[in-house]
DRENDO-1510 file (C-alpha; in Angstrom, 1 decimal, always signed):
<recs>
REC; n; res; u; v; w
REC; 1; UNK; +96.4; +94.1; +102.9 .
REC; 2; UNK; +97.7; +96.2; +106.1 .
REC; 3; UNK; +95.0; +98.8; +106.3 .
REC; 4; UNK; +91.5; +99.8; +105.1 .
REC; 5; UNK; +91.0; +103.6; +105.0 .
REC; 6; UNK; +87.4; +104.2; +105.0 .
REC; 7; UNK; +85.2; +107.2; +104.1 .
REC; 8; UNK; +85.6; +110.4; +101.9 .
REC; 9; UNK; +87.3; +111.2; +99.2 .
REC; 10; UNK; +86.8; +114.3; +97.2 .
REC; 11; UNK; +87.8; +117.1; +95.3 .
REC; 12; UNK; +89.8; +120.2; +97.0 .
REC; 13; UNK; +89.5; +123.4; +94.8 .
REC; 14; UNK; +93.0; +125.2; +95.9 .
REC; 15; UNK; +93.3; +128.8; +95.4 .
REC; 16; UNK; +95.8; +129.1; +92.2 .
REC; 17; UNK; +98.2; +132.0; +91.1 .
REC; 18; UNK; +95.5; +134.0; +89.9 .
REC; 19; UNK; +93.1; +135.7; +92.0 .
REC; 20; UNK; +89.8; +134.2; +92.2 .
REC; 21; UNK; +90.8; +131.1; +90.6 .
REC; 22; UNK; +91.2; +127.3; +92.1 .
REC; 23; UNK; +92.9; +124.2; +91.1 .
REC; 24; UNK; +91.5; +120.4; +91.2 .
REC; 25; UNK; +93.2; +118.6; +93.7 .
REC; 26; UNK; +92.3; +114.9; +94.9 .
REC; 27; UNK; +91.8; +114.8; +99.0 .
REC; 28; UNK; +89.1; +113.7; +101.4 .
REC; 29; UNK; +91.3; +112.6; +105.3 .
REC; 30; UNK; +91.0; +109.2; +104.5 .
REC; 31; UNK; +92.0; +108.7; +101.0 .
REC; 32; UNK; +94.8; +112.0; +102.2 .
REC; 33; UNK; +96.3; +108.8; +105.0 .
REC; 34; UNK; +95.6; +105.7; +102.3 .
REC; 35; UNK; +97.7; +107.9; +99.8 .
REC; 36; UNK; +100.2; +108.6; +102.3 .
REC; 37; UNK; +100.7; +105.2; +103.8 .
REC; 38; UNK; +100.7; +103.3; +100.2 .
REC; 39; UNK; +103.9; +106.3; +99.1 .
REC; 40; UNK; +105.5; +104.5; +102.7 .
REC; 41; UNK; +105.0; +101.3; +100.6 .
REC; 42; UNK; +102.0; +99.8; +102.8 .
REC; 43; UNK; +99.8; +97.3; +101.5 .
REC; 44; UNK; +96.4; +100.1; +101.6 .
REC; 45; UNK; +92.7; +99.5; +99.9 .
REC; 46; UNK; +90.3; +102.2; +100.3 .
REC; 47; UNK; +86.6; +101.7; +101.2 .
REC; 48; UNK; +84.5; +104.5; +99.5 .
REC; 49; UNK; +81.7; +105.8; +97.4 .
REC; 50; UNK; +82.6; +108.1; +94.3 .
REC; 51; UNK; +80.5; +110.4; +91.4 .
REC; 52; UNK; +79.8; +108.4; +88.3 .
REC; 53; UNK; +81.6; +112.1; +86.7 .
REC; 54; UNK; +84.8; +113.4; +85.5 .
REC; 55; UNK; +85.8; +113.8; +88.8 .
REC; 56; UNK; +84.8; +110.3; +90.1 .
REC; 57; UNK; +86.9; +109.0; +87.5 .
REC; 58; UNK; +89.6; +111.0; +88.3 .
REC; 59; UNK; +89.8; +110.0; +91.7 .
REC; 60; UNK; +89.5; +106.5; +91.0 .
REC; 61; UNK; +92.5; +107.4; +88.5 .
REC; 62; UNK; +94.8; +108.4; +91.0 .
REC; 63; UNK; +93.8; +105.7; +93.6 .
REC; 64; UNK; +94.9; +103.0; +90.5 .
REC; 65; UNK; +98.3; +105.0; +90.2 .
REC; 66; UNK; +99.1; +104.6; +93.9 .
REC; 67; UNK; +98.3; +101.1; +93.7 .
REC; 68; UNK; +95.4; +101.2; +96.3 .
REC; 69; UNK; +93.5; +98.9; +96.2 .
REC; 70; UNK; +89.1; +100.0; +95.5 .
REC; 71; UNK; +87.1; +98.3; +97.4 .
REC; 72; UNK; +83.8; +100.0; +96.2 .
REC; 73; UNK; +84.7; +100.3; +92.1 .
REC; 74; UNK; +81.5; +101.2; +90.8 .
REC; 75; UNK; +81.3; +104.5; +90.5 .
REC; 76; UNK; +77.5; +106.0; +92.1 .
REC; 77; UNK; +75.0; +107.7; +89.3 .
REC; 78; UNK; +73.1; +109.2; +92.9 .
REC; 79; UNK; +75.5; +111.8; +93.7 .
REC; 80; UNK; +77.7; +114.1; +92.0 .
REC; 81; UNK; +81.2; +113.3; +93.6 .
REC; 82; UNK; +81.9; +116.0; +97.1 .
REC; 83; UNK; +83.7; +118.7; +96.3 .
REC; 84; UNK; +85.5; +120.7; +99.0 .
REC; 85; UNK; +86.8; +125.0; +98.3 .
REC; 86; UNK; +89.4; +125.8; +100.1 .
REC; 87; UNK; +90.3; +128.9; +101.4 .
REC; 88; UNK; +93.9; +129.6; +102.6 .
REC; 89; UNK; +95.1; +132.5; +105.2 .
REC; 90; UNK; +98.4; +134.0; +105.1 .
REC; 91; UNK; +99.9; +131.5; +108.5 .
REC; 92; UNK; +99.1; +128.3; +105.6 .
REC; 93; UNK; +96.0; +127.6; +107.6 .
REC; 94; UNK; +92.7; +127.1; +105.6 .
REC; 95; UNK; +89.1; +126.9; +106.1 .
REC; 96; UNK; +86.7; +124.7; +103.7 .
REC; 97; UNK; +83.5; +125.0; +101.7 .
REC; 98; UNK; +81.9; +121.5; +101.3 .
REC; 99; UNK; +79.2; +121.3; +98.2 .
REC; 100; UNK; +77.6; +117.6; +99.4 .
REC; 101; UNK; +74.1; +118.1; +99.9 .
REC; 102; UNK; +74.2; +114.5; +99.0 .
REC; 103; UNK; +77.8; +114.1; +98.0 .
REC; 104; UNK; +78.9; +110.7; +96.6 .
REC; 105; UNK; +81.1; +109.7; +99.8 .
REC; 106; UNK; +77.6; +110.0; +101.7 .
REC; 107; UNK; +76.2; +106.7; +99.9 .
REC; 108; UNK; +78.4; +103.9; +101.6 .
REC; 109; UNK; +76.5; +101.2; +102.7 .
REC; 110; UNK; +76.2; +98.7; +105.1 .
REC; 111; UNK; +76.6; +96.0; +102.2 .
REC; 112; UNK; +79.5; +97.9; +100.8 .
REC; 113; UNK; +81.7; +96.6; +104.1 .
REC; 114; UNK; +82.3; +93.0; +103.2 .
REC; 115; UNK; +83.4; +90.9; +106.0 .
REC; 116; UNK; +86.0; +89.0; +103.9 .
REC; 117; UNK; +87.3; +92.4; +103.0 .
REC; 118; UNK; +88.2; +92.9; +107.3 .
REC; 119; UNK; +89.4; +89.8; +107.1 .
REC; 120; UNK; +92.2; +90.2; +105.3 .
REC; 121; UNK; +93.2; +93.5; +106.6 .
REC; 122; UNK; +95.1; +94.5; +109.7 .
REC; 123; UNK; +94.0; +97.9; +110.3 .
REC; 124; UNK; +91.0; +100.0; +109.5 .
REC; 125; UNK; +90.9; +104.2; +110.1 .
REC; 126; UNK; +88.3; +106.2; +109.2 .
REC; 127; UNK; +86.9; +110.1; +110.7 .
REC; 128; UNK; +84.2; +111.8; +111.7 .
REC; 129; UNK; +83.2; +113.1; +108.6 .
REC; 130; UNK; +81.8; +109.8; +107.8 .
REC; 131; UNK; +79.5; +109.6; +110.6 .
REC; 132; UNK; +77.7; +113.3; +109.8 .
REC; 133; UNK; +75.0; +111.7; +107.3 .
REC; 134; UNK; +73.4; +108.0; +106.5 .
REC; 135; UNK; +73.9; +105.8; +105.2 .
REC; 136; UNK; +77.4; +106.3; +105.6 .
REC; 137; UNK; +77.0; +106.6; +109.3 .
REC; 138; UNK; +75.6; +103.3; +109.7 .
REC; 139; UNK; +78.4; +101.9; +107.4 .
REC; 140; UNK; +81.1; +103.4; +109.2 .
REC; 141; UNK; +79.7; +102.2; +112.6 .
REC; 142; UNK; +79.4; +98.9; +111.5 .
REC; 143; UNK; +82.9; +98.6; +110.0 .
REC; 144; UNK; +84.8; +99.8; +112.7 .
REC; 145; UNK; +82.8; +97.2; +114.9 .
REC; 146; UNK; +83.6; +94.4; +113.2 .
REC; 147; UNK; +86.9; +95.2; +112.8 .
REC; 148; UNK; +87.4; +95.6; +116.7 .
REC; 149; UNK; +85.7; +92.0; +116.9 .
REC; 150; UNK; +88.2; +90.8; +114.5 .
REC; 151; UNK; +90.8; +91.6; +116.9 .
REC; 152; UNK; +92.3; +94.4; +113.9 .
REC; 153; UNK; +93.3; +97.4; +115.0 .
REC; 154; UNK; +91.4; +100.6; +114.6 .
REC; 155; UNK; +92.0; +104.5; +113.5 .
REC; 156; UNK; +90.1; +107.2; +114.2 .
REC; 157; UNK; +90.6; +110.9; +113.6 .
REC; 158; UNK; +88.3; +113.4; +115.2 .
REC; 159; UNK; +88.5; +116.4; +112.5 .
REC; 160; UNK; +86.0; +118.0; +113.1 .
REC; 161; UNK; +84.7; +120.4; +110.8 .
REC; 162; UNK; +82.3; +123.1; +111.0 .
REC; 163; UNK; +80.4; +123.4; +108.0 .
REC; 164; UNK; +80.4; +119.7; +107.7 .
REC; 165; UNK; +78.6; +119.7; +111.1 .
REC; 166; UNK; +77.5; +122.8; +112.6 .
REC; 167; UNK; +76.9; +121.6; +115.8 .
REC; 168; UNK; +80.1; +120.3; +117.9 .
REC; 169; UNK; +77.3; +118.9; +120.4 .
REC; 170; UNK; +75.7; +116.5; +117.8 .
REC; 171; UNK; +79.2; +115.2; +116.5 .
REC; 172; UNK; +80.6; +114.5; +119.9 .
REC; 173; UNK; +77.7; +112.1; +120.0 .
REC; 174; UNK; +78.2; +110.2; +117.1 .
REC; 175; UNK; +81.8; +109.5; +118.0 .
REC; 176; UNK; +81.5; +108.6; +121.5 .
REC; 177; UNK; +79.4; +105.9; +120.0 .
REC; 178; UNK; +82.2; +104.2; +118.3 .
REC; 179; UNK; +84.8; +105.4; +120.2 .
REC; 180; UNK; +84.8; +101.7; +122.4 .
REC; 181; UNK; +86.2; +100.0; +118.7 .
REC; 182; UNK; +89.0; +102.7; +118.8 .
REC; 183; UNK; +92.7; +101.7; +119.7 .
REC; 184; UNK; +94.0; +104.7; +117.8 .
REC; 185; UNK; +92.8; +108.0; +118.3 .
REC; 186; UNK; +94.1; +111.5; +116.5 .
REC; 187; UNK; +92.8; +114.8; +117.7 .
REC; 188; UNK; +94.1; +118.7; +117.1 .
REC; 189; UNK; +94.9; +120.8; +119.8 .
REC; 190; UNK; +91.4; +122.4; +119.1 .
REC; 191; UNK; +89.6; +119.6; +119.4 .
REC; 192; UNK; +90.1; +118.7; +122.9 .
REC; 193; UNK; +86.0; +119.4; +123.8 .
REC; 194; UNK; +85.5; +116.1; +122.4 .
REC; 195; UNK; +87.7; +114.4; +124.8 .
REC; 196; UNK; +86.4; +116.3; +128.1 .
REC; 197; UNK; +89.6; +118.8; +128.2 .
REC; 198; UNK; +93.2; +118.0; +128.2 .
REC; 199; UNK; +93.0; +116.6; +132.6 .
REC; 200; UNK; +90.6; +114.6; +131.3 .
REC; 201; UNK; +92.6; +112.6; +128.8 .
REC; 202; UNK; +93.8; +109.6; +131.2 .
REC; 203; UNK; +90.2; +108.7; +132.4 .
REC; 204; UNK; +89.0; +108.8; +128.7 .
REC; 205; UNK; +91.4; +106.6; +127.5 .
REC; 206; UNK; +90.3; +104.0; +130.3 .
REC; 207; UNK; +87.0; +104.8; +129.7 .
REC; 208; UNK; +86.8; +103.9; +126.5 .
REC; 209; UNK; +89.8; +101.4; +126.7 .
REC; 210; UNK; +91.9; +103.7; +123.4 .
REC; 211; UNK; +95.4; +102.4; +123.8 .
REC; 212; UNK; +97.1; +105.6; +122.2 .
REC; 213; UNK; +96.0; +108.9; +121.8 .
REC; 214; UNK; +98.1; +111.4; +120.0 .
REC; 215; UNK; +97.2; +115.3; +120.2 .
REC; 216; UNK; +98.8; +117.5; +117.2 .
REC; 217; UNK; +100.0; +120.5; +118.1 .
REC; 218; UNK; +100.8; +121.7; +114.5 .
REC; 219; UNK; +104.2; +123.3; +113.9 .
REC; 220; UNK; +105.3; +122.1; +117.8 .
REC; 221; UNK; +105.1; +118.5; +117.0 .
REC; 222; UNK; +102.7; +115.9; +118.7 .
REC; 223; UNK; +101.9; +115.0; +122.2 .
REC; 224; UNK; +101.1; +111.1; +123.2 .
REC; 225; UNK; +99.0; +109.9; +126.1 .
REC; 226; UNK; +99.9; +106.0; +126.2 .
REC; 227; UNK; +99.7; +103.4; +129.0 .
REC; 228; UNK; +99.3; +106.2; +131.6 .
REC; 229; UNK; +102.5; +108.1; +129.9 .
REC; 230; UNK; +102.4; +111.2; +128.3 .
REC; 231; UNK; +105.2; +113.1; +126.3 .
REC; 232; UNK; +105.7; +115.8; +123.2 .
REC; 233; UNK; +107.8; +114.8; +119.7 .
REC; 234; UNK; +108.9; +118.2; +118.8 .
REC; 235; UNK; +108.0; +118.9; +115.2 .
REC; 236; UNK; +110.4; +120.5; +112.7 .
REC; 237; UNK; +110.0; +124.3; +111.9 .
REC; 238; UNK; +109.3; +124.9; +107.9 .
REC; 239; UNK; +107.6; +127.1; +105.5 .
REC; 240; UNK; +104.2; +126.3; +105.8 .
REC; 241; UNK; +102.6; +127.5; +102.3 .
REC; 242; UNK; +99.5; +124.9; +102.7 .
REC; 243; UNK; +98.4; +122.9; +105.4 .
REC; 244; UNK; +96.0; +121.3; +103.6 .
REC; 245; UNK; +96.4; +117.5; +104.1 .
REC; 246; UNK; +99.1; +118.2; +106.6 .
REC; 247; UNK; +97.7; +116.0; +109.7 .
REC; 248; UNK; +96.8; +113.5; +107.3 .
REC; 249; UNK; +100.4; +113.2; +106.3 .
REC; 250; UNK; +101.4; +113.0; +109.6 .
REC; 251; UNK; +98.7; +110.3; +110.7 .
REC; 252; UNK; +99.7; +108.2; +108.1 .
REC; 253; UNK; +103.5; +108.4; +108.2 .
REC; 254; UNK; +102.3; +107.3; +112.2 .
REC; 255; UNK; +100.6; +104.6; +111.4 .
REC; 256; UNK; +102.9; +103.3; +108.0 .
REC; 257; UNK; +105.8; +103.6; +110.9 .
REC; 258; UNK; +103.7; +101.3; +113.7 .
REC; 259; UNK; +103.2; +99.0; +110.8 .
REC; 260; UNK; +107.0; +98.9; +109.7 .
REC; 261; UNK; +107.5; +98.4; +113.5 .
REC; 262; UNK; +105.8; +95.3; +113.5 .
REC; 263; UNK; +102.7; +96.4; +115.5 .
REC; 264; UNK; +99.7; +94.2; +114.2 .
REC; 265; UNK; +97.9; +95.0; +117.8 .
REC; 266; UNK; +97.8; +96.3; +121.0 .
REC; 267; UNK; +100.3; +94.2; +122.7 .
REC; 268; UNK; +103.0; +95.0; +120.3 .
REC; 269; UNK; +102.6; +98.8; +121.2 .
REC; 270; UNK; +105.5; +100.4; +123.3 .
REC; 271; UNK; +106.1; +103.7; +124.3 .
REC; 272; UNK; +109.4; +104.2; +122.4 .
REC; 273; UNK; +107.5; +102.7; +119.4 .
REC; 274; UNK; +104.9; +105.5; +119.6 .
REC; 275; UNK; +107.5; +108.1; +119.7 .
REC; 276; UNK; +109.7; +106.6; +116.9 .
REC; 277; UNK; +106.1; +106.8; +115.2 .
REC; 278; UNK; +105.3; +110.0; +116.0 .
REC; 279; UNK; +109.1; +111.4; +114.7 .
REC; 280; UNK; +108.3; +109.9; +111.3 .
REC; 281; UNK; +104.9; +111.5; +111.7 .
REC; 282; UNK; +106.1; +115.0; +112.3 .
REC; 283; UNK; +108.4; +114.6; +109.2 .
REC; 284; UNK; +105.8; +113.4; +107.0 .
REC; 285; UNK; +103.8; +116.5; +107.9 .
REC; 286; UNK; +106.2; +119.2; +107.6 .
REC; 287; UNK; +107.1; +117.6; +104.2 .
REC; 288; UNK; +103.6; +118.3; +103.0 .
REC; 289; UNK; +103.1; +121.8; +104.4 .
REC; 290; UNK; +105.7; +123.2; +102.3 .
REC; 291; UNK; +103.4; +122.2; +98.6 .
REC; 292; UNK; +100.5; +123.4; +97.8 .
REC; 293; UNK; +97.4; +120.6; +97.6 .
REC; 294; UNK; +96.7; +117.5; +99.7 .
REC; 295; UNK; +97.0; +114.3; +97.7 .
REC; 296; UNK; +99.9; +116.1; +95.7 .
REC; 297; UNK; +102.0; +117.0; +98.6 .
REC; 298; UNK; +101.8; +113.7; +100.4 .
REC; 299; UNK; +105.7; +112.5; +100.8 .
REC; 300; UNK; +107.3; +109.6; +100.2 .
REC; 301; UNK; +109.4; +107.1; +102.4 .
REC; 302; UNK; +111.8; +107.8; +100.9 .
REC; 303; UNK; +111.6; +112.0; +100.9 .
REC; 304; UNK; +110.9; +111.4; +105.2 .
REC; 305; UNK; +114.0; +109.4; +105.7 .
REC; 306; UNK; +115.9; +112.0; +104.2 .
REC; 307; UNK; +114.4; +114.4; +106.6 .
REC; 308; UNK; +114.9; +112.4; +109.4 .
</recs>
């Protein structure tokens, strides 16, 4: 196994054709980058909680048809699987509706992350989402500190979200405690609060010893602050139609590429690997934008080296 994606996955309602109407789509950040890194052809299991319902089961469905690998297969009778609405403005940028008052993804567990499971694995990413409600707080926590023990690598993507939250104060918080387990950290140009401001990248990173952090910058690309080196990736201009899943797509085309590049820790990181990385990244992203739906407009290897 090369990475465990832990946390959410859920069910976006996309506005359809029709006015007032939506359609099903799988999604949830970390299931969006498991889906996108397995479609690189990455060895990926998945490490959450889903509705004993029709649309648990369809979830786990479409987890079995990428060939990702469950590591929690017993689908929760507690919860009623998270549903997300999303609502889409006229630039492809979108807002979301979460109905998880518990949802399923909020019942991890401590036991649920089984050491042999780390063991095996390379890499684990996971968000802040996960870290909004216990038990999956606690679970999250843990999992990302053993796998920093282990000597695996570790992901982390800030996306923050509102009406997940509602309170920027109380999330900042919760990462900064795990933030020492993170190698890899992904934050949007509107999320630098929780880094102290853009001057204040460099001392975070040493704070907080993070070996690469990557700042998306949507349709402009990505910029990197590694090893006291910074620099932009221009992105490709497209379409947008939906960027639902979009910086998913681009974190795990990233971290598939660091993978293909043979980096299985910090040592093996170099700056031209993190900018090969992010050039795969930006492809993988502008791929999606231009579909409708997350899960469903994740690209394949195969579609982002044509790109490239």
């Amino acid at each position: 196994m090369d990475i465990i994606c832990a946390g959410e996955m859920l069910i976006d309602f996309t506005p359809g054709k029709e006015p007032d109407t939506y359609t099903a789509n799988p999604g949830g950040a970390p299931a969006n980058v498991a889906v996108s890194m397995a479609r690189n052809g990455v060895n990926t299991a998945f490490l959450g909680v889903l509705g004993n319902d029709d649309f648990g089961k369809k979830l786990k469905n479409v987890l079995a048809a990428e060939g990702i690998e469950m590591l929690c297969p017993s689908l929760t009778d507690e919860a009623v699987t998270t549903l997300a609405f999303v609502t889409l403005y006229e630039n492809g940028e979108r807002s979301f509706t979460f109905a998880r008052k518990p949802g399923a993804d909020i019942l991890l567990r401590k036991e649920d992350v089984r050491e042999e499971d780390i063991d095996r694995t390379c890499m684990l990413h996971a968000g802040s989402v996960s870290l909004s409600d216990d038990p999956c707080r606690e679970s999250i926590g843990y999992a990302l500190s053993l796998a920093h023990e282990k000597g695996k690598l570790v992901s982390f993507d800030v996306n923050y979200r509102d009406m997940i939250w509602h309170d920027p104060d109380r999330c900042k918080k919760e990462i900064e405690k795990i933030l020492p387990y993170v190698d890899f950290l992904k934050i949007s140009d509107e999320e630098l609060y929780f880094v102290g401001g853009q001057e204040q990248i460099p001392a975070f990173m040493e704070m907080y010893g993070i070996t690469v952090l990557v700042e998306t910058l949507g349709s402009k690309g990505a910029k990197y602050y590694y090893n006291g080196k910074t620099g932009t990736v221009e992105g490709k201009k497209v379409n947008a139609v939906d960027a639902t899943g979009a910086g998913d797509a681009f974190w795990g085309g990233f971290l598939s590429r660091m993978l293909m590049l043979g980096v299985r820790s910090t040592a093996d990181v170099t700056e031209d690997k993190v900018k090969e990385a992010l050039a795969y990244g930006n492809a993988s992203g502008a791929l999606c934008v231009q579909k409708q739906g997350g899960i469903p407009a994740l690209p394949t290897r195969r579609e982002i080296e044509e790109v490239l």
